[in-house]
Structure formats: structure tokens, C-alpha cells
C-alpha positions as CSV (number, residue, x, y, z in Angstrom):
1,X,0.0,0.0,0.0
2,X,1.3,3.4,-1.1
3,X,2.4,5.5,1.9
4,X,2.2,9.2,2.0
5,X,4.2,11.5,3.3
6,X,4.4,15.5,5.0
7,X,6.4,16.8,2.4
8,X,6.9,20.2,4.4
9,X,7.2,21.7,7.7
10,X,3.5,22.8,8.0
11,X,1.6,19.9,6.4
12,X,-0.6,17.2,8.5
13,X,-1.8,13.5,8.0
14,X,-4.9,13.5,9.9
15,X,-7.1,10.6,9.9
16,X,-10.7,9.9,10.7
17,X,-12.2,6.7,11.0
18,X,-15.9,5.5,12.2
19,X,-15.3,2.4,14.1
20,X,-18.5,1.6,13.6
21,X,-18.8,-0.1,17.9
22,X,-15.5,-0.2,18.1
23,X,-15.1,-3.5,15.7
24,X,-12.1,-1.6,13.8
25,X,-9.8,-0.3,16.4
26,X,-7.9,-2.8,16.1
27,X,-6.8,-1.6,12.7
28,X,-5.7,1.9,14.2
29,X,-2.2,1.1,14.9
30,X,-1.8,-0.2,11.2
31,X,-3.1,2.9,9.6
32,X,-0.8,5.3,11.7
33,X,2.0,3.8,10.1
34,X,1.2,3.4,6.7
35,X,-0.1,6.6,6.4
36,X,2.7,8.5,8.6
37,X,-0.6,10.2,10.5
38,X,0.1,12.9,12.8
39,X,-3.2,13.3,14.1
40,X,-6.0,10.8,15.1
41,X,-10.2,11.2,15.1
42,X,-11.9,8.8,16.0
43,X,-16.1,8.3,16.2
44,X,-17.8,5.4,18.2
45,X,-14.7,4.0,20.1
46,X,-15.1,2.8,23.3
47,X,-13.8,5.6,25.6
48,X,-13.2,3.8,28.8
49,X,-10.8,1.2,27.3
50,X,-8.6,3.7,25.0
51,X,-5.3,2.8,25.3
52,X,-2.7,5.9,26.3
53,X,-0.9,5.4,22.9
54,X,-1.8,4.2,19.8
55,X,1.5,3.7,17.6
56,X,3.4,7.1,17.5
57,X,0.8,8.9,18.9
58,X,-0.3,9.8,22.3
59,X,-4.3,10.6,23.6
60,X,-4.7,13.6,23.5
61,X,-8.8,13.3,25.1
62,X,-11.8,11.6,24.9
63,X,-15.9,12.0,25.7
64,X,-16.4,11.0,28.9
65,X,-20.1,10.5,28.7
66,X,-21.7,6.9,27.9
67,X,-19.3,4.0,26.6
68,X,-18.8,4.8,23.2
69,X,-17.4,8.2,21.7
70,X,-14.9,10.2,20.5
71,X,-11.1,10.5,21.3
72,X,-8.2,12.4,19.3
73,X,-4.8,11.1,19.4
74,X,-1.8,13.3,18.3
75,X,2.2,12.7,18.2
76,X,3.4,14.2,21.4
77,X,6.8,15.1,19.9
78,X,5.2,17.4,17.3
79,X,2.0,18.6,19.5
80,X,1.2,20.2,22.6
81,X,-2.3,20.0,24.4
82,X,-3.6,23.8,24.8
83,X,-7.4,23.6,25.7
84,X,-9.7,20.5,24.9
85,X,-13.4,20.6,25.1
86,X,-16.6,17.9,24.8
87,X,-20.0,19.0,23.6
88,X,-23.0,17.5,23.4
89,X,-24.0,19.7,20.8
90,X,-28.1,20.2,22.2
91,X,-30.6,21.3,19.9
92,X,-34.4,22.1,19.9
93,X,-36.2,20.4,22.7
94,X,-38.4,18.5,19.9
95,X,-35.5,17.4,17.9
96,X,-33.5,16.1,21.5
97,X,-36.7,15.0,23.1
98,X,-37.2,12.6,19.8
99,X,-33.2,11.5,19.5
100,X,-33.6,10.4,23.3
101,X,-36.7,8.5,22.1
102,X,-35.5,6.9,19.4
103,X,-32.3,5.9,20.2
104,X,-32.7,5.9,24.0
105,X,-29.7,7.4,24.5
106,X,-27.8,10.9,24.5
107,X,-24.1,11.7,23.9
108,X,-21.3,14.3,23.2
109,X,-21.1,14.9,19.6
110,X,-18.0,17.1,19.3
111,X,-14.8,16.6,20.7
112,X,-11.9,19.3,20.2
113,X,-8.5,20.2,21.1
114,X,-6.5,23.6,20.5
115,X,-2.9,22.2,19.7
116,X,0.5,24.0,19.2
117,X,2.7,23.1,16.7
118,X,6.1,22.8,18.0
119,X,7.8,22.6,14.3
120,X,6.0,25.5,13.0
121,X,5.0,27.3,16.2
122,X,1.8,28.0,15.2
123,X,-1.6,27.4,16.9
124,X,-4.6,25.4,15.3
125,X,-7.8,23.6,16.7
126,X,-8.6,20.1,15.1
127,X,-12.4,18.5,16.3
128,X,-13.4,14.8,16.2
129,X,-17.5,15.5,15.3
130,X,-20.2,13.1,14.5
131,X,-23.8,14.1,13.7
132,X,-26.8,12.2,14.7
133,X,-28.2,8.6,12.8
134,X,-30.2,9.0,9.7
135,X,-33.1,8.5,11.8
136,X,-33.2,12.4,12.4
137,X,-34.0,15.2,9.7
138,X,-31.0,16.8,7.9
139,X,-32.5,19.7,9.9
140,X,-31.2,18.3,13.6
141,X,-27.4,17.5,11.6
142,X,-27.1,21.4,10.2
143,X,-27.9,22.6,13.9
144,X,-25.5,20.6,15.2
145,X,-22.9,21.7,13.1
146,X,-23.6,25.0,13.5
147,X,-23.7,24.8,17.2
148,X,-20.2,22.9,16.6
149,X,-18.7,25.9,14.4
150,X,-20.4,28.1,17.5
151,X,-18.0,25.6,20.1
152,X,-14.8,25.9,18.5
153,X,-15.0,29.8,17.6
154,X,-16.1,31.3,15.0
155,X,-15.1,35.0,15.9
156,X,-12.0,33.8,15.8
157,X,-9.6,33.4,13.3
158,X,-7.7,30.4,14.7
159,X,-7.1,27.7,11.7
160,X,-9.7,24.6,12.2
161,X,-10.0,21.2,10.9
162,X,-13.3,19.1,11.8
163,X,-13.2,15.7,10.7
164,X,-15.7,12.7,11.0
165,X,-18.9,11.4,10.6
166,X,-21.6,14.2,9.7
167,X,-24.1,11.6,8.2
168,X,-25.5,13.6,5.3
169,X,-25.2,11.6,2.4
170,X,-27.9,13.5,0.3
171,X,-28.2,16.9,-1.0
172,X,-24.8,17.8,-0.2
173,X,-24.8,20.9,-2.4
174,X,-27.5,22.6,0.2
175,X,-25.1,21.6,2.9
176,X,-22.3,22.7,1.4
177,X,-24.0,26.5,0.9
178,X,-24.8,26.2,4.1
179,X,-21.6,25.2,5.4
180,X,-19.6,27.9,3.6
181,X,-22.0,30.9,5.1
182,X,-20.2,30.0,8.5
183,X,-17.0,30.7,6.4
184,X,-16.1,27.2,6.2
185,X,-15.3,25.0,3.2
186,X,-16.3,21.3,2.9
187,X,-14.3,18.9,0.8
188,X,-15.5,15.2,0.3
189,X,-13.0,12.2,-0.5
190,X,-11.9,11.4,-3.9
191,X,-14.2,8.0,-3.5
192,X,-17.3,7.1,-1.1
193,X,-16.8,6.7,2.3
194,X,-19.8,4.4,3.0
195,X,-21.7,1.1,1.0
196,X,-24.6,-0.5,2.0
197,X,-27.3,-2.3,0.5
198,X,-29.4,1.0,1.2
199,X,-27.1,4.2,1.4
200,X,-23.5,4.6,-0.7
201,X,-21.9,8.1,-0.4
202,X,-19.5,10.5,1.2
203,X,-20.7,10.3,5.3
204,X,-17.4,11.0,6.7
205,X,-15.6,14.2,5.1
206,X,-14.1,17.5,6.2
207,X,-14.8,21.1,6.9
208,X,-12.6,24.1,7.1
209,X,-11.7,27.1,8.9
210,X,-8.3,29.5,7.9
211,X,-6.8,26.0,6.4
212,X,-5.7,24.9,3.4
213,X,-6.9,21.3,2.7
214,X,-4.5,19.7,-0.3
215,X,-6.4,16.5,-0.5
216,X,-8.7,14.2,1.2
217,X,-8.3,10.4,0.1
218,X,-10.9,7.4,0.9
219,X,-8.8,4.8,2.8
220,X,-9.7,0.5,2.2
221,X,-12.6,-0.8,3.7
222,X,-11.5,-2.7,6.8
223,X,-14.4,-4.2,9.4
224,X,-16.2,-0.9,9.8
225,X,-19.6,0.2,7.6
226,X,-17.2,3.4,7.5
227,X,-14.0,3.5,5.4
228,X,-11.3,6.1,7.4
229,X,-10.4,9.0,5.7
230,X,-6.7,10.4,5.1
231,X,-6.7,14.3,5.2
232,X,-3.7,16.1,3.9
233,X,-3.6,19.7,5.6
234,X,-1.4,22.7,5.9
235,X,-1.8,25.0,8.8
């Protein structure tokens, strides 16, 4: 498997990857390496059994509500922990009063850490995010990803990277408007992220803040619904 590189001082390997119950963390140390990955996000791990390291990088935090979650991994050579936050990213009463009945069950859905860059000295934020199931309205997903770009900032013009699962396979172009009046820029994967016999599209993608995105590659299937995703950055 081809391996990619940083080619320069700025430039990051971030990876995101669904575990979809935590069936695929056991690939996790695999994918660091062959990807050189300086940064980790993870969606639906199980938080109260993450290991400290993971390969080359170190945990950096987790959720700490309910047993599975979100945790973000980062090379502790490279990176320094300034500020980490969860959120549970709450919406209208309707919309959370239905999530809790549907799905019995209620959970921080961003998770975000300002870092500094020790090789470049500069200061960026990168958030592990996943939306709600496709059991909700597109409506309830938007919300929470504006209530996400409200978390990590948007007054300021720190450089921001939020990865994951946002669930929005359809009408992508409305998101995508709607997404870049936040001043953020969405960029999908060169291939799907996500087959089943029902839904096949881009679930798990990227959005950006005061960053320049170079590419944003589909990884191989492995035993997760989700394939990870590779995203090639420079801060």
C-alpha cells in the first residue's frame, strides 16, 4: 500500500475513521504507520478502554459521557495540548426530546482540542464531530454543526479542521452552501466513504476554517460500515 508522506514543515496526515462499535480499532495502529498520520479522530470507540498510545501517537482526550465516543490522538513530539473541550452539541427540545426516544440514549457529539505546533509554532484547533443517525432530519445535523462551528469559535480566526462522521449523504450541495456561510469550506473524499445495500456516499468528510486542505483520500474498507479517511492539511 502506497504510503504518503508530510512533504513540508506545516503539512498534517490526519485521519478519521468511524469504528463503527468499536469492531475496527484494532486496525488503528496499522493505519498510523502506513499513512505516517500525525493526528488521530476517532467516532464510536469505546472511551473507557482507550489505550494511552496508539503507535506514534499519544491521547490527546476523549468524551467522557456513555461507553462509546470520540477521542483524538496526536504525536506528542510534534504537539502540545492547549485547551480540549466535549460537547454535546443540544438542539431544539423537539428534535432532543425525539433523538432520546428513538435511540434511548444521549451523547457528546464534538470533541476538540486547540494544539500547538512545535515545528511550526503555530496554533490550530482540530475536532473529532459526529452528527446524529439517519433516523433524524438533515435539519437536527445542520444545527449541530452550527452549534459545533459556535463551540470551537467562529469570531476567531484560529485555523480549524473538523473531521468525522456528519451523516449527510444526500443533498450535499445545500449543505455545502450552508456550510460555507459559516465561512467554512467542505471537501469530500476522492471516492465514497460508506456502502450499504441502502445508502453509498461521502458520510465522513471535512470542513474548514483559515486551512488549506490539499487533499482528502478514501482509505480501504476494513471491518467498519465506514471506510477512514486520510486528510492532507497545511496550517
Amino acid at each position: 500500500m502506497q504510503k504518503y508522506k508530510s512533504k513540508q514543515l506545516n503539512q498534517l496526515n490526519i485521519i478519521s475513521y468511524n469504528l463503527k462499535f468499536n469492531k475496527a480499532f484494532g486496525e488503528l495502529d496499522t493505519l498510523i504507520e502506513q499513512h505516517d498520520s500525525d493526528i488521530l479522530c476517532i467516532q464510536e470507540c469505546y472511551t473507557k478502554q482507550l489505550p494511552d498510545t496508539i503507535g506514534s501517537l499519544q491521547l490527546f482526550d476523549a468524551t467522557k459521557s456513555g461507553h462509546l465516543g470520540l477521542a483524538i490522538y496526536a504525536r506528542p513530539d510534534r504537539f502540545e495540548r492547549v485547551y480540549s473541550e466535549s460537547c454535546l452539541l443540544d438542539t431544539t427540545l423537539y428534535e432532543k426530546i425525539l433523538y432520546q426516544k428513538l435511540l434511548s440514549q444521549e451523547r457528546e457529539r464534538l470533541l476538540f482540542a486547540e494544539l500547538h505546533d512545535k515545528k511550526t509554532d503555530k496554533t490550530f484547533n482540530v475536532a473529532s464531530f459526529h452528527a446524529t443517525h439517519l433516523v433524524t432530519p438533515n435539519s437536527m445535523r445542520r444545527r449541530q454543526i452550527e452549534n459545533a462551528y459556535r463551540a470551537l469559535g467562529r469570531e476567531k480566526p484560529t485555523p480549524t479542521i473538523m473531521v468525522g462522521d456528519y451523516n449527510y449523504p444526500l443533498f450535499k450541495k445545500q449543505l455545502k452552501y450552508f456550510i460555507e456561510s459559516y465561512g467554512y469550506e467542505m471537501l469530500l473524499s476522492d471516492q465514497p466513504t460508506y456502502k450499504s445495500m441502502i445508502f453509498k456516499g461521502h458520510f465522513d468528510f471535512v470542513t474548514a476554517f483559515n486551512a488549506r486542505v490539499e487533499a482528502v483520500k478514501t482509505l480501504p474498507r476494513g471491518l467498519s460500515d465506514h471506510m477512514p479517511i486520510l486528510v492532507q492539511a497545511a496550517i
